[in-house]
N, C-alpha and C positions, 0 to 999 in steps of 0.2 A: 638570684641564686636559689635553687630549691633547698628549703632546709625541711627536717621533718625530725619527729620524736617519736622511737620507740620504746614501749615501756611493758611490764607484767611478763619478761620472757627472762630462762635459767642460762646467761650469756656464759659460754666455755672458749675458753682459747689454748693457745698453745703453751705451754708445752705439755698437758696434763689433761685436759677437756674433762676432767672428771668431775671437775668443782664449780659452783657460779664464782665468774669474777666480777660480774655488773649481773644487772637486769631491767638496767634501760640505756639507752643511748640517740646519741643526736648524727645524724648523715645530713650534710649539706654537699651540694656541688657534686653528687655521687660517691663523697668520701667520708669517712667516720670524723668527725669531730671532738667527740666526747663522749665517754663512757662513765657509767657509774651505778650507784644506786637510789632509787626513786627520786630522779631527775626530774619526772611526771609531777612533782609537788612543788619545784623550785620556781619561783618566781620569774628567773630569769628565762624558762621556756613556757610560761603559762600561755604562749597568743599562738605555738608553734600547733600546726598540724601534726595530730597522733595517730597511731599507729597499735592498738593493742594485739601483742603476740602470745595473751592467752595462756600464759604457763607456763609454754612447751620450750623446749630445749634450743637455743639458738648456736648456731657452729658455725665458723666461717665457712663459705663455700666451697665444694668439692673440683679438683680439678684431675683432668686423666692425660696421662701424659705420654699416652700412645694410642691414638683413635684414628683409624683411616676414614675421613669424616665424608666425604664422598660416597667411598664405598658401601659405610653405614647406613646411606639413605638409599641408595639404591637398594640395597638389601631390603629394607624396611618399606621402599617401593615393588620390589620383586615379590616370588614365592621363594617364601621361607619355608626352609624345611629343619631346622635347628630341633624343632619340638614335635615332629616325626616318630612315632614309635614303632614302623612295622614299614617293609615297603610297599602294603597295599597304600599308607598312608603318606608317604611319597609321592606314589603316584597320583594319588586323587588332587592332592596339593599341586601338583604340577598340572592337571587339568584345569582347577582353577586359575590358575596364572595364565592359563595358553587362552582363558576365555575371556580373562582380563586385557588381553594381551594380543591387539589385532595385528600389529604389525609379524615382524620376520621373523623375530628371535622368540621365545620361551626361554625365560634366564629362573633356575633355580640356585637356591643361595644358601649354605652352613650347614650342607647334608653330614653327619656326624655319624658313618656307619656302626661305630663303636656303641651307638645307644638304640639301635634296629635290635627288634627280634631275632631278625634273624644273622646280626654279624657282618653282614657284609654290599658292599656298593652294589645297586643295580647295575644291569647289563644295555648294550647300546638295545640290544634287542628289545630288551623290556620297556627303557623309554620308548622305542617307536612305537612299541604296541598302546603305549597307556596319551602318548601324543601323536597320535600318525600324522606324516607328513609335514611336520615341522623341524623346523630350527632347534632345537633344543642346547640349551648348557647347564650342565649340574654340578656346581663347584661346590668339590669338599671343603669343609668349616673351615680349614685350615689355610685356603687360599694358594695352595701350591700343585692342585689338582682338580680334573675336573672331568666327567662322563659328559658324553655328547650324542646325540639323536646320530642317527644314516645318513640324515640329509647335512648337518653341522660337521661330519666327518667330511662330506665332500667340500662343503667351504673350507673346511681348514687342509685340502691337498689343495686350493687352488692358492692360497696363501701362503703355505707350507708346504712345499712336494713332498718332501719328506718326512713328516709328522708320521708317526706312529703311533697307537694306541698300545699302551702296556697295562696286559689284564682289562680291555675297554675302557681305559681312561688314559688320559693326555695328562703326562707330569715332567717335570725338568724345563727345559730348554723350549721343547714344544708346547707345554702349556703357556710357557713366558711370554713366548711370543704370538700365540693364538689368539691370548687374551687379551694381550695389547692392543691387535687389531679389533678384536672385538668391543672392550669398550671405549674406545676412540669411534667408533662408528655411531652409538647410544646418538640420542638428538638431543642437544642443548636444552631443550625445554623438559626434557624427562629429567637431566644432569640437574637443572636448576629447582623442581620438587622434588630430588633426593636431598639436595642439601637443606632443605628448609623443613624436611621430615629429620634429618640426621640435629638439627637445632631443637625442635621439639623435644627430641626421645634425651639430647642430653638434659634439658633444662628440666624434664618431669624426673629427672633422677637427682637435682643437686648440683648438676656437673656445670657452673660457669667457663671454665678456662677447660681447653682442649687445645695439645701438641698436636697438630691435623699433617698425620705425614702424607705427601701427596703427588704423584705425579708416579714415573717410573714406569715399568711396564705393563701393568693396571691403568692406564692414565690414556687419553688423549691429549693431543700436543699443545691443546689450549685451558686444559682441564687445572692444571695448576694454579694460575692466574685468575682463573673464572671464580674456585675456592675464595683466593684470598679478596676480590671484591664484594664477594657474598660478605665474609664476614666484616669485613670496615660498612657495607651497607645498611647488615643489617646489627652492626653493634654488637655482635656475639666475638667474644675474646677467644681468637683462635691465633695461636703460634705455626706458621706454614712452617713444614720441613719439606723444601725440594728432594724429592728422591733419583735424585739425580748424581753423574759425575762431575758434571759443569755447573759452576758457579755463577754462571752468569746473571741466571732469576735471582738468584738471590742479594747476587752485591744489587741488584737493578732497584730491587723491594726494599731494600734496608735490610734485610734477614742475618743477623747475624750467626746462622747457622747451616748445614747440609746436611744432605739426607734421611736417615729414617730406617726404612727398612730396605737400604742396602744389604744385599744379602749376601750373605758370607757361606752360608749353607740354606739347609730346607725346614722341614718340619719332622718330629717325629712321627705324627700322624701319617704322612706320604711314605716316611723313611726316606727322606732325602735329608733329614739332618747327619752332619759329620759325626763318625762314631768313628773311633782308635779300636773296636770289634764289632763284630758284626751283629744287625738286629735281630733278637730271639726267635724272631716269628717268619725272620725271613735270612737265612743265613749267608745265603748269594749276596747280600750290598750292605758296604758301609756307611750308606746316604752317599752325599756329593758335595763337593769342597768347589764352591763357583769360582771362589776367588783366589790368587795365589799370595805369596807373601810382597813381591814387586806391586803389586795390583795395591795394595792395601799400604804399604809406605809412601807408593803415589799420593793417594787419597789423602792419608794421612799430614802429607808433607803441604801438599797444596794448601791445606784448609790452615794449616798452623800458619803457612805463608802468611794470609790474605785474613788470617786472625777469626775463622768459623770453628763454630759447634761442629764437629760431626758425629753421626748416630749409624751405628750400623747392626744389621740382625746377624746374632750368631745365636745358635741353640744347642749344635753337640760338642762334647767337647773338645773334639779335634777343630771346630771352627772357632769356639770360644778361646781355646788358646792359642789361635792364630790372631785372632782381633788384639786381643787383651797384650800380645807380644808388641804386635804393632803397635797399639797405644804407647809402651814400654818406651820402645825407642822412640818413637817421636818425640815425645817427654826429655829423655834422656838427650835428643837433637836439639832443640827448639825452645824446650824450654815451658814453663805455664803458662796456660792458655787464659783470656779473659773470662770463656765457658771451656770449662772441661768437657773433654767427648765423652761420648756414651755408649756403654755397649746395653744394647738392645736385645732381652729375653733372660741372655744368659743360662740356659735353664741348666745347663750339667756343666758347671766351672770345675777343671782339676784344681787341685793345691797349686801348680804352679801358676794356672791362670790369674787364682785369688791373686798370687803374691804378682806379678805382672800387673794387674787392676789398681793394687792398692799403691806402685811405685808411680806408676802414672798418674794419679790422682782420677780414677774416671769415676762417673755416676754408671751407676746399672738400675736400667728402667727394665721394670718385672709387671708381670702378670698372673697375680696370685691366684684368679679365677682360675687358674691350668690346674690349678691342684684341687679346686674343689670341682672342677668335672673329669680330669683324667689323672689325676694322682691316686696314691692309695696301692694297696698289694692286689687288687683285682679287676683293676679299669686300665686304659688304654695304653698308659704310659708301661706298667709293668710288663702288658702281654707284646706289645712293643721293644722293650730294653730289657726282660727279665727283669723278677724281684730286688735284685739286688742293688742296679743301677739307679731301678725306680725311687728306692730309698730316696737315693742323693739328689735326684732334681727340685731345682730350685731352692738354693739351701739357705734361707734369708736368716735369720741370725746368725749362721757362720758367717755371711758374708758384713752383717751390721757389727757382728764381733771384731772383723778384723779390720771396720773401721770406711767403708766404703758404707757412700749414703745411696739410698734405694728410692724411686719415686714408681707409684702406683699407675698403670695404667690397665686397659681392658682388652687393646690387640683390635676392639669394635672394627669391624662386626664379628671377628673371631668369636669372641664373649662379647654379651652384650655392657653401653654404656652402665654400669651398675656397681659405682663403689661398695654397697656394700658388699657385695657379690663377692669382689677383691678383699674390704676387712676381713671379711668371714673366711677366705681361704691363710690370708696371712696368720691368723689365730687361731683355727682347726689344719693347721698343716696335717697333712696323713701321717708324716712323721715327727714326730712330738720334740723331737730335740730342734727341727728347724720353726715352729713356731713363734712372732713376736707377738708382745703384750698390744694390748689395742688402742693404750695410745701410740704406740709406734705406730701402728695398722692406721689409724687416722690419721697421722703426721702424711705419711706416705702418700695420701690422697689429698689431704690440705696444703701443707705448707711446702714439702718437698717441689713436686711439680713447679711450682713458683724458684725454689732455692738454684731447679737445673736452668732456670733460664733467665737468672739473673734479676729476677721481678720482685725479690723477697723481702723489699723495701716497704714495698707500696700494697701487695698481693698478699693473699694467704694467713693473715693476723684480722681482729677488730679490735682494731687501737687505731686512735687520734691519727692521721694521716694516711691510712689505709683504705682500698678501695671495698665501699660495701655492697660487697658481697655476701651475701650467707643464708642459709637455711634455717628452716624449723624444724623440730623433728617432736613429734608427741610423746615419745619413750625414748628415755635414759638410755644410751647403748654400753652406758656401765652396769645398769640396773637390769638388763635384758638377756637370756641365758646363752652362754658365750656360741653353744651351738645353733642357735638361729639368729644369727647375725645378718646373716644373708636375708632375712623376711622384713627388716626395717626396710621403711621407706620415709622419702621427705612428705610435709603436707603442705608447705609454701616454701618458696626460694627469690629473695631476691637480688636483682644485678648494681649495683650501682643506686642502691636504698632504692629501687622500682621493683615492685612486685612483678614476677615475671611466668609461674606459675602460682595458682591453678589457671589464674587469667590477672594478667594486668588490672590492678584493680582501679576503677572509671574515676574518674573527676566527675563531684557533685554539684550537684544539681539542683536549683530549687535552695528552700532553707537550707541553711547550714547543719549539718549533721550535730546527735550532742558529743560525737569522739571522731570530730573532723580529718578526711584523709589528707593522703597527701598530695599536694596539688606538684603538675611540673611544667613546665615549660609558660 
């Protein structure tokens, strides 16, 4: 059984991370065994292989508990346009990619018009000129829209007759299903270096456990499946959520859950989130309500049957408090659940929703990074909802007030994998009354993710029977000033006491080292 001793490191756990409670500990079998202080001198581990971690701050590991882990890597496979400042810089970016990129498609990925110079999405026209004669797709960050080349308009009338471009770009119903065909067609060997780039980018950020919601209209019809043996292959702790209505992958896999980003409504970025009035900036739509109230008691009733999770996206509040009603009754039908469902975003809950959420017993999985790139009285969410709405999105202490628990995730590739990115917005909310303290903010990202999915036994702590997992970090993020939160980063992380960033470290060679690693297998 591999056993090893870490020792010289400021070990924080839960509930508080603010204090050392050890600063050394024993992992055998990939699980904690003992914790304590200067274990490194005791006798009874003097022959054990060490491990010194140098000072720095040890946390249990990060987990995100809404990552479309596919998509992630594809993204991080594609051009990326997320850090685009101007659309000369768009375009050049999408040149790039079209020369990376022999095949048929040019896919660009997280265009964020709201952070351009100039305000607004390019035009079909302008892609052709800047990629003639290609394929082209440039999906907004938001994943609910997307600009397309001339020649990509004509693929999607032979797919779609009726596809329409609203303002040059394809949203609702038509992007739904363009892109389904679209990435369904992707060739299994690109699918299969997205995923294993989507593995890297969590693991250089902290991030061991990832919710990988998957499938759906984004998905090809074997793309689910393919996910969930990547990760049993390659050892990466991913929770599949089928985005799906059919239960069938999932009772098939063991999954004791469904869905994900079931969509209840849209985004406020497209304006296809449900709005009770109309968008500021565009006074003709209320967004769009996908699903009705029969639609979502189905749903709801099925998964309680057959004893699943289910997770669904709702964002304005007319979708939020149709989800949040449904949870209600179901509840109030059925009875509790072994996992509580989940609504998903949540981002503008009325009062009646809260109280709906909180009768039901549901988690609400948030992504606080929305507030620190589109919250605030002058970014995207206000010129979208007016000031006054913008206040109220995402209102995390009202909602930890009234007793509903929150799990951190990123939305990836929406926002990139990057908890702190998430503390940092939980704890600089724009508006100061919905901000929580930062070990909430850390809870959020540690332990929570674990609590929604039943794993809280074994996950999420380093304590004696717990799996190790966890990071280093060289700066106190108590010690650290609360507004760059966001600029922490990890400098090792490991899965199951194996170092797994920066690099696995080797098995020795030759004489024995004087502060011998850890040996495995």
């Amino acid at each position: 059984m591999d056993t090893c001793l870490f020792f010289n490191g400021s070990g924080r756990d839960a509930p508080g991370f603010d204090r050392p409670v050890f600063d050394s500990f024993v992992a055998s079998g990939g699980l904690v065994s003992q914790t304590g202080f200067g274990l490194e001198t005791h006798a009874a581990w003097k022959d054990l292989p060490r491990i010194d971690l140098q000072g720095q701050i040890v946390l249990p590991a990060f987990a995100d508990a809404h990552v479309h882990f596919l998509q992630t890597g594809l993204t991080l496979l594609g051009g990326r346009l997320d850090e685009a400042a101007s659309l000369d810089e768009v375009f050049e970016r999408l040149r790039e990619a079209a020369a990376r990129s022999p095949g048929e498609w040019v896919l660009g990925w997280n265009l964020d018009e709201t952070m351009l110079r100039e305000k607004r999405l390019p035009t079909v026209t302008e892609i052709d000129h800047a990629v003639p004669g290609r394929k082209v797709w440039v999906s907004r960050v938001d994943l609910h829209s997307a600009i397309p080349s001339t020649p990509a308009v004509a693929w999607a009338k032979t797919v779609r007759p009726g596809a329409t471009l609203h303002h040059d770009y394809f949203y609702r119903d038509d992007y739904t299903i363009l892109c389904s065909r679209l990435m369904g067609g992707l060739p299994r060997e690109m699918k299969e270096r997205a995923l294993d780039l989507a593995r890297r980018h969590c693991l250089e950020r902290g991030v061991t456990t990832v919710h990988a919601l998957e499938g759906g209209w984004a998905a090809g019809p074997d793309d689910v499946q393919m996910v969930a043996d990547f990760l049993v292959r390659e050892g990466f702790h991913g929770l599949v959520f089928h985005q799906s209505e059919d239960p069938g992958l999932a009772r098939r896999n063991g999954w004791p859950r469904l869905g994900g980003c079931l969509m209840v409504d849209g985004s406020f970025g497209s304006r296809t989130a449900a709005l009770s009035s109309p968008y500021a900036d565009d006074p003709s739509t209320t967004g769009t309500v996908y699903r009705d109230a029969a639609n979502l008691d189905r749903l709801v009733g099925l998964c309680a049957e057959q004893g699943l999770q289910l997770a669904m996206h709702a964002i304005g509040d007319v979708a939020v408090e149709q989800l949040a009603e449904a949870y209600r009754a179901g509840r109030r039908r059925y009875g509790p659940q072994p996992l509580p469902n989940r609504l998903e975003h949540a981002e503008l809950p009325t009062p009646a929703a809260i109280d709906h959420a909180v009768e039901a017993g549901a988690l609400v999985s948030v992504q606080p990074a929305f507030e620190v790139l589109w919250g605030g009285p002058s970014a995207m969410y206000a010129r979208r909802l007016g000031p006054e709405r913008a206040s109220r999105t995402n209102p995390f202490r009202t909602l930890r007030q009234r007793g509903l628990a929150l799990a951190g995730g990123s939305d990836s590739p929406v926002t990139p994998v990057d908890p702190f990115l998430g503390i940092h917005g939980f704890v600089n909310h724009p508006t100061p009354s919905q901000r929580i303290d930062l070990a909430a903010a850390l809870d959020a990202f540690i332990g929570a993710p674990h609590r929604f999915a039943g794993e809280d036994r074994h996950r999420g702590r380093l304590q004696p029977g717990y799996v190790a997992d966890f990071v280093c970090l060289p700066t106190d993020p108590f010690r650290h000033p609360p507004e760059r939160l966001r600029d922490l980063r990890v400098s090792r992380v490991f899965a199951g006491g194996r170092q797994v960033f920066p690099d696995p470290i080797p098995e020795p060679t030759g004489t024995t080292p004087a502060t011998p690693l850890c040996r495995h297998g």
